[in-house]
C-alpha beads as a LAMMPS data file, in Angstrom:
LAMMPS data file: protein, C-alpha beads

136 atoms
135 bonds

1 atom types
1 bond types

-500.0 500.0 xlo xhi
-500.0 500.0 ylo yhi
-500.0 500.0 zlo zhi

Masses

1 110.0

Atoms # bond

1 1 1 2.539 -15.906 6.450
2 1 1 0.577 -14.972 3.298
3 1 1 -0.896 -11.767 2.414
4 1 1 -4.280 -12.592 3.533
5 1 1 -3.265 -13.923 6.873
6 1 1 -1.432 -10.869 7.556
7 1 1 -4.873 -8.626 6.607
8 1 1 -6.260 -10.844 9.323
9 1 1 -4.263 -10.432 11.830
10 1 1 -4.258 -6.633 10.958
11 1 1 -7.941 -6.577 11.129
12 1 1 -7.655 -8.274 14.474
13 1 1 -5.334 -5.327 15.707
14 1 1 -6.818 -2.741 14.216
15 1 1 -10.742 -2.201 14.640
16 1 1 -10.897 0.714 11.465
17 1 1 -9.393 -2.074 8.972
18 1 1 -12.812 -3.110 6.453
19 1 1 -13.992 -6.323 7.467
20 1 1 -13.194 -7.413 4.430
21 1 1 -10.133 -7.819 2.649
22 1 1 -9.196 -5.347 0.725
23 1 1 -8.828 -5.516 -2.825
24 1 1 -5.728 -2.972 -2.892
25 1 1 -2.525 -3.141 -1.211
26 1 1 0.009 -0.180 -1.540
27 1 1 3.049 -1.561 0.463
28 1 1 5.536 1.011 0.714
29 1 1 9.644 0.755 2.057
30 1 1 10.156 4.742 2.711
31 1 1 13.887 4.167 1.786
32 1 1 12.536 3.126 -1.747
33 1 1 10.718 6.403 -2.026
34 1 1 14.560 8.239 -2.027
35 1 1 14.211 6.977 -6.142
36 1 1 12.335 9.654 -7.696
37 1 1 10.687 7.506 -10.367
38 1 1 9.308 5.069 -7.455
39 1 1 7.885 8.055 -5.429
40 1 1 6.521 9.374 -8.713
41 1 1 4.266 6.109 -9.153
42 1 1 3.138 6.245 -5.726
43 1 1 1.785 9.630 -5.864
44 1 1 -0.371 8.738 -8.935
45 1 1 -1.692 5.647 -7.510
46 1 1 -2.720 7.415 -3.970
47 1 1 -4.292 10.235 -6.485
48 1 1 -6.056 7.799 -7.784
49 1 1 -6.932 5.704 -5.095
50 1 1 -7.977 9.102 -2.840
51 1 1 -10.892 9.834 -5.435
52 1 1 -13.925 9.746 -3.908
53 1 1 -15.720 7.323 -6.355
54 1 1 -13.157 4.376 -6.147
55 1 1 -12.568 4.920 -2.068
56 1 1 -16.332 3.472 -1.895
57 1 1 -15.926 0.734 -4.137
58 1 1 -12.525 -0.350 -3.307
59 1 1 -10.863 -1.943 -0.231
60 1 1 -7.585 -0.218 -0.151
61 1 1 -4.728 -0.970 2.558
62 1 1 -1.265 1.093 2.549
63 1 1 1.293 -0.959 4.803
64 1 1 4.843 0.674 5.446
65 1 1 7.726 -1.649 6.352
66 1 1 9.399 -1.259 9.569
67 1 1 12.542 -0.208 9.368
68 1 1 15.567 0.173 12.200
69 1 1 13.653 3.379 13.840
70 1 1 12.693 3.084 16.974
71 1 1 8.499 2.085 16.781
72 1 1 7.661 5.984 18.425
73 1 1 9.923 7.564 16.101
74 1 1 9.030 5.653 12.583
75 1 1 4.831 5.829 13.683
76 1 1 5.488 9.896 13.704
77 1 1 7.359 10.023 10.677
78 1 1 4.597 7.628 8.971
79 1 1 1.876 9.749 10.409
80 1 1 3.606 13.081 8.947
81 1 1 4.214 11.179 5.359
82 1 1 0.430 10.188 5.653
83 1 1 -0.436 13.978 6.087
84 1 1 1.975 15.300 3.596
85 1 1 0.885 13.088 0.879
86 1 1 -2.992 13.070 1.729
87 1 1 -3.422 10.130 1.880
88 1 1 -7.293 8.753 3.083
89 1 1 -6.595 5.601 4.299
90 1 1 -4.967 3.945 7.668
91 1 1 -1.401 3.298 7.100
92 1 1 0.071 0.026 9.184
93 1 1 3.928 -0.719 10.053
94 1 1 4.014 -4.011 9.418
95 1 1 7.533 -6.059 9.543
96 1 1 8.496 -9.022 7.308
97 1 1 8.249 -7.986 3.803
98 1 1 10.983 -10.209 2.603
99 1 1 9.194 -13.329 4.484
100 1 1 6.058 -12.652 1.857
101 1 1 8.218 -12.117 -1.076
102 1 1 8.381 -8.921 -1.586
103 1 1 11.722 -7.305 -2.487
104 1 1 10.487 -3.286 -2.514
105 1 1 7.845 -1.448 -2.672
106 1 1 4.662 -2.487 -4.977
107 1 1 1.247 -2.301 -5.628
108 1 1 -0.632 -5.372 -5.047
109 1 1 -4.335 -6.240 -6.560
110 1 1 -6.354 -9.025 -5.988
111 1 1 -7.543 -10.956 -8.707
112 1 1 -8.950 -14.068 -8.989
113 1 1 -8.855 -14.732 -4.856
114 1 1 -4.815 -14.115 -5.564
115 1 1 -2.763 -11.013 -5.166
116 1 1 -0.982 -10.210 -8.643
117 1 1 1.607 -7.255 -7.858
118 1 1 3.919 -4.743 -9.324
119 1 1 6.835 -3.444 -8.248
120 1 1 7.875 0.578 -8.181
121 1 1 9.038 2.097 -10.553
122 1 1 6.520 0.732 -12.927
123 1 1 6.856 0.951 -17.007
124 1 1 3.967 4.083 -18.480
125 1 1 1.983 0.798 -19.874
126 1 1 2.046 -1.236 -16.781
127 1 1 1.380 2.336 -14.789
128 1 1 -2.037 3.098 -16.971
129 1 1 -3.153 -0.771 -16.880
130 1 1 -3.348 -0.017 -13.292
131 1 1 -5.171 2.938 -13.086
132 1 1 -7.152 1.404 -15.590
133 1 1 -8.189 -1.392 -13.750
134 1 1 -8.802 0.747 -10.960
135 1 1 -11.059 3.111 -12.333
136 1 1 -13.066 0.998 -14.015

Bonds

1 1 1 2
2 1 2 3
3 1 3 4
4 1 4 5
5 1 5 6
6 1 6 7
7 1 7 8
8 1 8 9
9 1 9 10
10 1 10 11
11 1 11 12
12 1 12 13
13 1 13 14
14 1 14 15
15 1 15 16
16 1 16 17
17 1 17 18
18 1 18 19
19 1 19 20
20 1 20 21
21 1 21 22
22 1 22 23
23 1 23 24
24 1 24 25
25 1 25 26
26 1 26 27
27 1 27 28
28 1 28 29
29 1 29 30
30 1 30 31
31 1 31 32
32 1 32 33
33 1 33 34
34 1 34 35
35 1 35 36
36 1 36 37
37 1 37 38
38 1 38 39
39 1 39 40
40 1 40 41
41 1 41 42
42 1 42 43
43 1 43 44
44 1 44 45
45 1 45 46
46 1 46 47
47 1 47 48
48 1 48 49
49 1 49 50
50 1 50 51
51 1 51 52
52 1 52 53
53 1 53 54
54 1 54 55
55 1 55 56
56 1 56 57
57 1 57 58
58 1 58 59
59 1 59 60
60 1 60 61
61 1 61 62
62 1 62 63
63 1 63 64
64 1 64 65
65 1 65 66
66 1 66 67
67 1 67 68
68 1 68 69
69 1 69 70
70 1 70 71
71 1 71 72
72 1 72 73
73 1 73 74
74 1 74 75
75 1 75 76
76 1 76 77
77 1 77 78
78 1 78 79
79 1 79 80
80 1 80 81
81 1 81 82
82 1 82 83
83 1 83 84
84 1 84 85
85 1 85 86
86 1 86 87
87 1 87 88
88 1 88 89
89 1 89 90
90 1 90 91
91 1 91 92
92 1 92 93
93 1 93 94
94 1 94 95
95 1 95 96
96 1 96 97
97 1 97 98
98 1 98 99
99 1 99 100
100 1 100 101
101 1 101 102
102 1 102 103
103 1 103 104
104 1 104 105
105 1 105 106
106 1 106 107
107 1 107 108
108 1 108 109
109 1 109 110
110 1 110 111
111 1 111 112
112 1 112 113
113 1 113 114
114 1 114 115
115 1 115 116
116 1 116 117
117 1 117 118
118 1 118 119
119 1 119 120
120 1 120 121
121 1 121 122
122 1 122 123
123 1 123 124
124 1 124 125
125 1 125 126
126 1 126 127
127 1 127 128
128 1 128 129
129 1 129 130
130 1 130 131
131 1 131 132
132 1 132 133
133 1 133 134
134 1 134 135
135 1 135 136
């Protein structure tokens, strides 16, 4: 399944999902965020993502992986994590990050119809071409 087909079916689950697909995907392995560099970059991209000018222009998705919690258990710790970290968006459980590629946790932007992503911890140049792209 590609990363489109799983927005789909997401937006088929979940009614508060944009209708369209969103040009930023934060997908996030909470294990990963135990590396303080990692959690570091996520911060500063949900700071950035949670301003008010680029929430309107910007379709922006956070997706956690499931991990071997039990599904009651893992949606309350994701729901606390969501409050603790302020973070304005719906955040999905999804399962199957390995089946799309991904090895840990990344930002993911479309461009050009195609998702182009980096994984955390990201270099200081990679980090500002980001927010760069972004904000402008």
């Amino acid at each position: 399944m590609g990363i489109d087909s799983l927005v789909r079916v997401l937006e088929e689950v979940h009614q508060d999902i944009n209708s369209r697909i969103p040009d930023t995907i934060i997908w996030v392995r909470l294990d990963d965020l135990s590396c303080g560099a990692c959690l570091e970059d996520f911060l500063t991209l949900t700071s950035v993502l949670g301003s008010d000018s680029i929430r309107r222009k910007a379709g922006i998705l956070y997706l956690v992986e499931k991990d071997r919690r039990p599904n009651h258990i893992l949606e309350r710790v994701v729901e606390r994590w969501r409050e603790i970290h302020s973070i304005p968006f719906p955040v999905y459980i999804v399962e199957g990050f390995q089946k799309l590629g991904l090895q840990k946790s990344c930002v993911l932007l479309k461009q050009d119809g195609l998702y182009v992503g980096e994984y955390m911890p990201m270099s200081t140049e990679k980090k500002k071409a980001i927010i760069s792209r972004l904000t402008n």
